[in-house]
PLY file of the C-alpha trace (Angstrom):
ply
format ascii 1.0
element vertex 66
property float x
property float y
property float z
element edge 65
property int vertex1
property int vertex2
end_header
8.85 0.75 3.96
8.56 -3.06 3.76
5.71 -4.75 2.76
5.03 -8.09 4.10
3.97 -11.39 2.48
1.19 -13.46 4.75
1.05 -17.14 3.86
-1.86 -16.62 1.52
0.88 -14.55 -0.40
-0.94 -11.18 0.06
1.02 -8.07 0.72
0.49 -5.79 3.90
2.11 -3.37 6.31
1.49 -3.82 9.71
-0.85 -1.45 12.01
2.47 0.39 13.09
3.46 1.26 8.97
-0.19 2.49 8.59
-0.02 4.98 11.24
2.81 6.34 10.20
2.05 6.72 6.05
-0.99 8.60 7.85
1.57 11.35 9.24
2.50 14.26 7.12
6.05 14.50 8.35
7.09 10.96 7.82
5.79 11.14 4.34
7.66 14.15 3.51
10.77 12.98 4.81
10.45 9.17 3.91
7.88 8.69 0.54
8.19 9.91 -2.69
5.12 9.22 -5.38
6.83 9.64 -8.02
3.59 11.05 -9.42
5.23 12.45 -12.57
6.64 9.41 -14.04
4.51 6.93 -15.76
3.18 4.32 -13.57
0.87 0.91 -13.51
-2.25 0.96 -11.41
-3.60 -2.27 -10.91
-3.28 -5.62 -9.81
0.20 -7.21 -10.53
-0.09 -10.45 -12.25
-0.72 -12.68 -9.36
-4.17 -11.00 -9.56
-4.06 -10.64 -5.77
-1.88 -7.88 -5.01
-2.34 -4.15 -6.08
0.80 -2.27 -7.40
0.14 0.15 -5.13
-0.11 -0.60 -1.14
-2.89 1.97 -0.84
-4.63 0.17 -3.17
-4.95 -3.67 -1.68
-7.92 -4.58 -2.33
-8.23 -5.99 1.00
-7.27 -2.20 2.65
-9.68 -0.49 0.41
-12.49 -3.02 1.86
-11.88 -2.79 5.08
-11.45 1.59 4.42
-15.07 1.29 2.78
-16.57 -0.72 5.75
-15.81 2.27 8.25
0 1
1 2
2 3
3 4
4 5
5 6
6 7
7 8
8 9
9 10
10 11
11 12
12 13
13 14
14 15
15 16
16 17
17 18
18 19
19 20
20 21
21 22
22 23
23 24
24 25
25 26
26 27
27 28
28 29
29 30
30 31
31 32
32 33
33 34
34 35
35 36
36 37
37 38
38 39
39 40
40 41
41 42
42 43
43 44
44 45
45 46
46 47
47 48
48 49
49 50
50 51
51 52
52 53
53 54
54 55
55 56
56 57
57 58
58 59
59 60
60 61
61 62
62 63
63 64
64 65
């Protein structure tokens, strides 16, 4: 799944890639965490984007707001 890059250089997926992380079947056949390997959580070093999508801090915001 493609992220993309607005012009204020922030990464996103569209409406259409949220809905379907959200399904259990696409993320079985299509996403893999990799939750057993050693990984960064954070912002990268652009301090705007989060290494992980589920993480922007703009998604998280608008997720808390609901």
């Amino acid at each position: 799944m493609t992220l993309q890059a607005g012009e204020d250089g922030i990464y996103s997926r569209t409406d259409e890639q949220w809905s379907k992380v959200a399904e259990s079947s696409y993320k079985a056949s299509h996403m893999c965490s990799y939750s057993y390997l050693p990984n960064y959580v954070g912002l990268l070093n652009d301090k705007v984007n989060a290494s992980d999508p589920n993480e922007q801090p703009q998604r998280v915001h608008e997720e808390s707001a609901v």
